[in-house]
Structure formats: structure tokens, C-alpha cells
N, C-alpha and C positions, 0 to 999 in steps of 0.2 A: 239332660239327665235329671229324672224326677230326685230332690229332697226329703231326705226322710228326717229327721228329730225322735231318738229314741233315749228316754229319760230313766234313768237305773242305769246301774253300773254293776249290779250282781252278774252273779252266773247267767241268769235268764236273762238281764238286756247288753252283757257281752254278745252272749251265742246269737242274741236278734240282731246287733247291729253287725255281725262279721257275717250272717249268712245273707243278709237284706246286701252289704257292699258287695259281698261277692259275685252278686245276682245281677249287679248293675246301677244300683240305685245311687247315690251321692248322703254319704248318711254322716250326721254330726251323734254323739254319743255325750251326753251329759248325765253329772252326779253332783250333790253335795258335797260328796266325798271323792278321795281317788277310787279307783276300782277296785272291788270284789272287799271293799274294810267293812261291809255287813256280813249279813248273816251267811255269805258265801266264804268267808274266810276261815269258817272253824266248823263247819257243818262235820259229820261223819265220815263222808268218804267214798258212799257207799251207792254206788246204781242201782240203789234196789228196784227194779223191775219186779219182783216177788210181788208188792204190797200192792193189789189190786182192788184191794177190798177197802171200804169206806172209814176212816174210824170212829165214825159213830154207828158201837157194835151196841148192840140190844143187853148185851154180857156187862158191859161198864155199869150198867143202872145197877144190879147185883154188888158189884163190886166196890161204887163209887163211896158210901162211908169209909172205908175200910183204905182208901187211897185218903181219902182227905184228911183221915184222923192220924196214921201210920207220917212218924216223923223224918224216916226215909224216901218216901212214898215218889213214884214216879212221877205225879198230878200233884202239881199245889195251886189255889186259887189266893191270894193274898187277901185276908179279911176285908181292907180298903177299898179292893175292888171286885167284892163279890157282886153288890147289886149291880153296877157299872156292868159287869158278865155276863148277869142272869137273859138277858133278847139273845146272845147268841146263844147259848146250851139250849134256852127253848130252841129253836131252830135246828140243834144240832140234834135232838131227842126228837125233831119232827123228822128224822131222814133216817131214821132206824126201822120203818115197817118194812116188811119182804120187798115190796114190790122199787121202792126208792131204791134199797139195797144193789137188786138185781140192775136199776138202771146204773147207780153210781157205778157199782163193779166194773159194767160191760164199757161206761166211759173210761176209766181209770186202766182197763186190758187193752184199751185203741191206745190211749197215750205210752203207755208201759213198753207196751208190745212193739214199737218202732225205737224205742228209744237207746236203746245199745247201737244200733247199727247206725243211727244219725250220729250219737259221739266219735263212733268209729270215720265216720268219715269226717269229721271236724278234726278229730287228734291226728288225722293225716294231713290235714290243708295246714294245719297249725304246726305239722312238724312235734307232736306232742307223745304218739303212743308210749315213748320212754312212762310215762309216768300214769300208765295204765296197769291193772294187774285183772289177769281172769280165774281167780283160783276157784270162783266159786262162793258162797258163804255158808254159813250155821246159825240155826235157831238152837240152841241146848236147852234143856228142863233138865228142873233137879227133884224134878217129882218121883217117885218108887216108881210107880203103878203105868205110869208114861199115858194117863187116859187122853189128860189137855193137848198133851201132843199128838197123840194120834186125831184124835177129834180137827187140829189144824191139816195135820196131814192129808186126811181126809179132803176136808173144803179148798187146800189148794190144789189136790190134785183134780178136782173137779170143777174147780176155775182155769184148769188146762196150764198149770206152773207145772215145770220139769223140777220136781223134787223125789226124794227118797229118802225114808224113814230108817234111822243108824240107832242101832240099840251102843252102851257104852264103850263095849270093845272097838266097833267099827267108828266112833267119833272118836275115842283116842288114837285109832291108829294113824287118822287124820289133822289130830290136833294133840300129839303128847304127853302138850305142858298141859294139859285143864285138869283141874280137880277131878277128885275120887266119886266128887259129889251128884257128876254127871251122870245122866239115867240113861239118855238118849238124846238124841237131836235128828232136827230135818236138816237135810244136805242140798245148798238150792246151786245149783251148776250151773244158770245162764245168767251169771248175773256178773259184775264187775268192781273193782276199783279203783282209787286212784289214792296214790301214793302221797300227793301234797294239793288240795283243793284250789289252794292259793297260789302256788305258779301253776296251776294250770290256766284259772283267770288271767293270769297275764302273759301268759304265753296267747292265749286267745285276743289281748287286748293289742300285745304286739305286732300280730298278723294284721289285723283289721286295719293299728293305721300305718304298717308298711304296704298295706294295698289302698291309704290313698284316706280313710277314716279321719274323721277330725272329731276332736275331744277338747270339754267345754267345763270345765270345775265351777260349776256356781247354781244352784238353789231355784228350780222351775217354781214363783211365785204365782202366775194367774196363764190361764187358758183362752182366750177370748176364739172359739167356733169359727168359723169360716172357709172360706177359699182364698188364699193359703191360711190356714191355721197363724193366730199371732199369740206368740209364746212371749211372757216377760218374766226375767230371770233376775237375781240380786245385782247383774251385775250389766247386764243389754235387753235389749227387745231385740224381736226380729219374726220374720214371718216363714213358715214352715211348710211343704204339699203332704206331708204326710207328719202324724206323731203317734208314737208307740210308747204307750205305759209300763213298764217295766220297773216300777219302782219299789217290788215289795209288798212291807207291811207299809210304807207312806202313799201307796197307789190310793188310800183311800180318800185321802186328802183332797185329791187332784181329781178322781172319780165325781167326790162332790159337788164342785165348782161347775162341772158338766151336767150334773143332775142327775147324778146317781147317788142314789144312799145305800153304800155296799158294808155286806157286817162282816168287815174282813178286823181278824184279831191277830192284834202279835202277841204269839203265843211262843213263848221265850225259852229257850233250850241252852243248854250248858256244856263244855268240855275242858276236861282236865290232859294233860301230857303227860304220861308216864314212858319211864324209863322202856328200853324194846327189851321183849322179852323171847321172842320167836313164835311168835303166830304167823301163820301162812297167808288169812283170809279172815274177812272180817267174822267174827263170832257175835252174837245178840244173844240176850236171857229173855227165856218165854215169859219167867215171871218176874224178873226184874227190869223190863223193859230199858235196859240199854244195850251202847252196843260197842265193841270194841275192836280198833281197824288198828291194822300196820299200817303204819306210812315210813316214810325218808328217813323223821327227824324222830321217831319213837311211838308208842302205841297212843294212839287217840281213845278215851273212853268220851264216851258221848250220848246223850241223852236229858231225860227230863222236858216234863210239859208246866213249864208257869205260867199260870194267868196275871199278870199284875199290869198290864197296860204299856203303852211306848216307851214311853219316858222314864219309866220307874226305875230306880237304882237297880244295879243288880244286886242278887243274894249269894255271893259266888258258897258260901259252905253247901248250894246244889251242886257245884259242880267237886267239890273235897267231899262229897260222899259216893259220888262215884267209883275212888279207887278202894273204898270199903267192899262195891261189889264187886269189883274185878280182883282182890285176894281172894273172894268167896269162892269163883268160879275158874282160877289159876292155882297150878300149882307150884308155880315156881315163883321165884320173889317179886313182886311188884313196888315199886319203888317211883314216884316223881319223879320227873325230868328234872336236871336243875338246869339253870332256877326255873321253881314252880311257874306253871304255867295254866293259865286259866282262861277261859272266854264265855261270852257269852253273845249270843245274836237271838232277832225278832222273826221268826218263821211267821211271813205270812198266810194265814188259815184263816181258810172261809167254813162254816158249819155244813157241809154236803161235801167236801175232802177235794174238790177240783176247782181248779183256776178257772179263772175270767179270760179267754181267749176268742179272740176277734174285730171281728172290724166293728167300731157303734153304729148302733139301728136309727142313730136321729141324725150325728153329728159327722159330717164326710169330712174325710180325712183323718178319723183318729181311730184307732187300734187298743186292743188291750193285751197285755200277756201278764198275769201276775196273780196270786193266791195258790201257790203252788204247796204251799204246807210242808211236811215232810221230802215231800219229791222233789223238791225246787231243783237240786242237782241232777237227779235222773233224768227228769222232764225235759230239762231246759235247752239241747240242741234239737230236739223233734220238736216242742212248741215252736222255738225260731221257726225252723222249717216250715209248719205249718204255717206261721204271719205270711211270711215270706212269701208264701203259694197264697194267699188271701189275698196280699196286697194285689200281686200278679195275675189275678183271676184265674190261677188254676186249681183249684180246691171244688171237688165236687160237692154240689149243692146238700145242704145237710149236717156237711162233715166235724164242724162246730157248735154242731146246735145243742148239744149237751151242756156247752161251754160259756154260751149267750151272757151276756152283761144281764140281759134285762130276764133271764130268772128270777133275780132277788127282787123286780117289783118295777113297778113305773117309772118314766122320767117324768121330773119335776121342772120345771123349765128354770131358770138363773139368772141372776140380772147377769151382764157382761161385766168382766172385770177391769180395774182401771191399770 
């Protein structure tokens, strides 16, 4: 039975090491941390399947004083490490002309487009669907004139998303509780959620090693290439047939040492817990760019993009301005959880909006799955899947190539590590 070594404990190197064991392989699963305590533990909620489109929209250039100067604003860059940012936003402003757009899109519609129906069969093997919901979602605007909205309505329904346009009668009668403020909203129907992100992790984690998975708490320090791949950890060595990166925004790290120099940023997102108030289905603001999901234990408001690096403290008053805009766009009381609850996790984001997925072009035996930005949850049982078919040779030729490590540039060759 081939050995696999899959490094991350998120969502994305759960779902890779429960579908890789499934498959037959012998897989060990290691973290720093226990599983899913990053950025998979507080994310949204939300399978958005809808978001097809790249974010780096041509519209942000327009708009970006106006986020950075505005003290609410959904985009903050922290002064400290504005120049530290400036290689990837160039890069990110390079993937804005039509024609990158259309290829990003058409990558991000392959990944999207499978991706409900690979959860759906993991939340079966895992014994999970309890903590799925298919209500559907909402974009709302609080614009009069509904021009912005229609203009997206427009472009997603010609990126072939199954949505429809609700002037504010027909979103109240869908949604209530929402303010008076509401003009209209898109109504996306194939899309999904989940009730608690965090047992769902471990509900996935549980599966994997009651069919046999073994789990490794300690710190993947160096990479040394070969056949079998020899991995040194804070805590062992030992020698691997296969290794799968899954590690996030720290895949960079580890990418390096291999000889990649990948401009993957952690770009830092927030969420506050408030009190349930009775939404159906998660709801998002066109132009407040966040988004607020029922779950189990109370409504998640979630959002905000910080730039300020790995390690940087958090600035939780991102996440206590949140339920400023969820009064705005509720009409009924909104209120904190008690006790207040906050979080904050590193989305890893690459400037072209898609993950690094596949097998490396130099080094056998090593895999990637990671940059998954915003999607990391939608994404993450169809990327598995696809490794999975990689490792296995059934993946028609091609099928990644959007996805390739060595887009972002050459390998550099690495001394070996000790």
C-alpha cells in the first residue's frame, strides 16, 4: 500500500487525506496545529459555487481610494506593510485584462461547477449531511435604482449561474427580517451551507482515522526531494512515497525550500457571532461586501480583506464593525452572542484567484493543493478529488493545467535541507 504524507489540517488537507484513504492509499495527515484551528474554523459557511469570477475586477481600480480611505471599508492594507504588498497587487492588476479574466473565469466554473456534488458525497461517507442546508443564498443592494445589481445579474447569468433577479417585495417575502433599506437582491439557488464549518472538520477527521488514517501534531521543518521523499518534522524524520501540500497561507514556506517562489498572501478575514435572529440562508451585501450565514450556535457575520502579513496581530475592531452592517441590513434586533465572540483566520490568496493544484513538474512524488482564497471551503472536496485522480493516473491530460505550480515562474534549484 503506497504512503502518502499530507501536510495541513484545514478543510482542504482533511477532505485530501479522507478521499486519498478512501481510495486505498495508506495516508498519515499532519499539522502544527489540531485540525481545522486555522482559517477553516471560522470561515463563512458558505459553498459558494456562484463566485466564478476572478477578484481582480477591473471596477476595484475605480473604487480602491475610496476603500482604503473609508474607516469601515471592506479592504484595509496596514501602512507597515503596504510596500511588503505592492509584487502581489502588481500581479494582481496584471490578471484584470478580458482575456486572463475569461481564462480565470472558465478555471474557477471547472472547480465550482463539481464542487457541491463532491461535498454531497463526502457528507455521506462522513455520515455528515445533518449539518448541510440547501436554502439557496442572497446578494441584496441598497441601491434605489438597482443599476449594480442588475449589471451583476447580467454577468452571472452569462457565466451560466442559475440565479434571478427579486425586486424588494419578492426578497422580503424570502427573507422578512431584512431592512426597509433593501431595493432588491439576486437569488442564487444551487448553492449550499453548512451549519457549523468546525464539526464538519471533524466529523471529516473522524472518518478518515476510524477507516485506518494516522495523525501527526508536530511542524513539517524541511523537504529533502527524492524517492521516497524524506520529510523532517519538530518532532521525527522519516521517509514518505508521496507528499501533498495542503498547508494554506504557510504552503509558501514549504513551496520555497522546493524551489518555488510562490506570491501566495494571507489575506486576513474576520468574524463576529451574533445572537440568531431567523434567516433562512446565508445573505451578502453588494456593497458592503460581507456576508451573514445561520448556523447551530447563532448567525455568523463574516467578512473583510486585511492585508497585513502572517504573523501580524489581529485588529479584531474588523471584526466589531461587522454587526454595524448587519443592523443596517436587519430589521430585527441584532445583538452579540454571549460572550462576545470573535475570530480571525489567513485565507490563502494567490493574485489570479486559483489554487496551485497538482502534481510538481521537477520533483516526484510531491503534490500541491493550496491557494484557494475565498473558496477554500467550496473547493476543498473536488480539489481532494481531483489529487486523488492525479495521484491515481486518472485525470485526463490537461485537466490542471490552469492550476500548474510553475505559472507563477521557474524553479530555482535548493541546496538540500539538513
Amino acid at each position: 500500500m503506497q504512503q502518502v504524507t499530507v501536510v495541513g489540517a484545514g478543510v482542504v488537507g482533511l477532505c485530501t487525506a479522507f478521499f486519498l484513504q478512501h481510495s486505498g492509499y495508506s495516508v498519515l495527515l499532519m499539522d502544527a496545529r489540531q485540525p481545522a484551528e486555522g482559517c477553516s474554523k471560522g470561515n463563512a459557511g458558505h459553498f459558494a459555487t456562484e463566485q466564478v469570477f476572478p477578484l481582480a475586477d477591473p471596477s476595484l481600480l475605480r473604487q480602491l481610494p475610496a476603500l482604503l480611505l473609508q474607516a469601515n471599508s471592506p479592504l484595509k492594507i496596514r501602512a507597515s506593510y503596504l510596500l511588503q504588498s505592492l509584487p502581489w497587487f502588481c500581479r494582481f492588476i496584471g490578471n484584470m485584462t478580458p482575456a486572463k479574466q475569461q481564462a480565470l473565469q472558465a478555471a474557477l466554473s471547472q472547480l465550482n461547477g463539481s464542487s457541491i456534488a463532491s461535498w454531497q458525497k463526502l457528507a455521506t461517507l462522513c455520515q455528515s449531511q445533518d449539518l448541510f442546508r440547501y436554502h439557496g443564498a442572497l446578494l441584496v443592494s441598497e441601491q434605489p435604482n438597482q443599476q449594480s445589481l442588475q449589471q451583476q445579474y447580467q454577468k452571472y447569468r452569462m457565466a451560466g449561474i442559475d440565479v434571478s433577479l427579486l425586486d424588494a417585495a419578492e426578497t422580503m417575502a424570502l427573507e422578512p427580517l431584512l431592512a426597509n433599506s433593501i431595493s432588491g437582491s439576486l437569488n442564487f439557488t444551487e448553492v449550499a451551507h453548512t451549519v457549523d464549518p468546525w464539526l464538519l472538520c471533524q466529523r471529516i477527521f473522524a472518518a478518515f482515522k476510524a477507516a485506518g488514517g494516522q495523525w501527526l501534531q508536530s511542524t513539517l521543518v524541511a523537504i529533502n526531494p527524492g524517492t521516497p521523499v524524506q520529510l523532517v518534522t519538530s518532532t521525527s524524520s522519516f521517509s514518505t512515497g508521496h507528499l501533498v501540500i495542503c498547508a494554506g497561507a504557510h504552503s509558501a514556506a514549504l513551496t520555497t525550500q522546493l524551489g518555488w517562489r510562490i506570491p501566495l498572501e494571507a489575506e486576513r478575514g474576520y468574524h463576529l457571532m451574533a445572537q440568531d435572529v431567523g434567516l433562512n440562508r446565508p445573505v451578502s451585501s453588494l456593497e458592503r461586501k460581507f456576508i451573514m450565514t445561520p448556523m447551530q450556535n447563532g448567525l455568523r457575520l463574516a467578512g473583510t480583506a486585511e492585508f497585513s502579513g502572517l504573523d501580524a496581530a489581529p485588529d479584531f475592531r474588523r471584526a466589531h464593525l461587522l454587526i454595524d452592517h448587519a443592523r443596517s441590513l436587519l430589521s430585527a434586533t441584532v445583538k452579540p452572542a454571549e460572550p462576545v465572540t470573535v475570530w480571525f483566520g489567513n485565507r490563502p490568496s494567490l493574485p489570479d484567484s486559483l489554487p496551485v493544484l497538482g502534481s510538481c513538474p521537477v520533483h516526484s512524488g510531491i503534490h500541491y493543493n493550496f491557494g484557494h482564497q475565498h473558496l477554500g471551503l467550496t473547493q476543498a472536496a473536488y480539489s481532494a478529488e481531483l489529487i486523488t485522480q492525479s495521484l491515481r493516473g486518472n485525470l485526463p491530460r490537461g485537466k490542471l493545467d490552469p492550476f500548474r505550480i510553475e505559472r507563477f515562474g521557474q524553479y530555482r534549484r535548493q541546496k538540500m535541507q539538513a
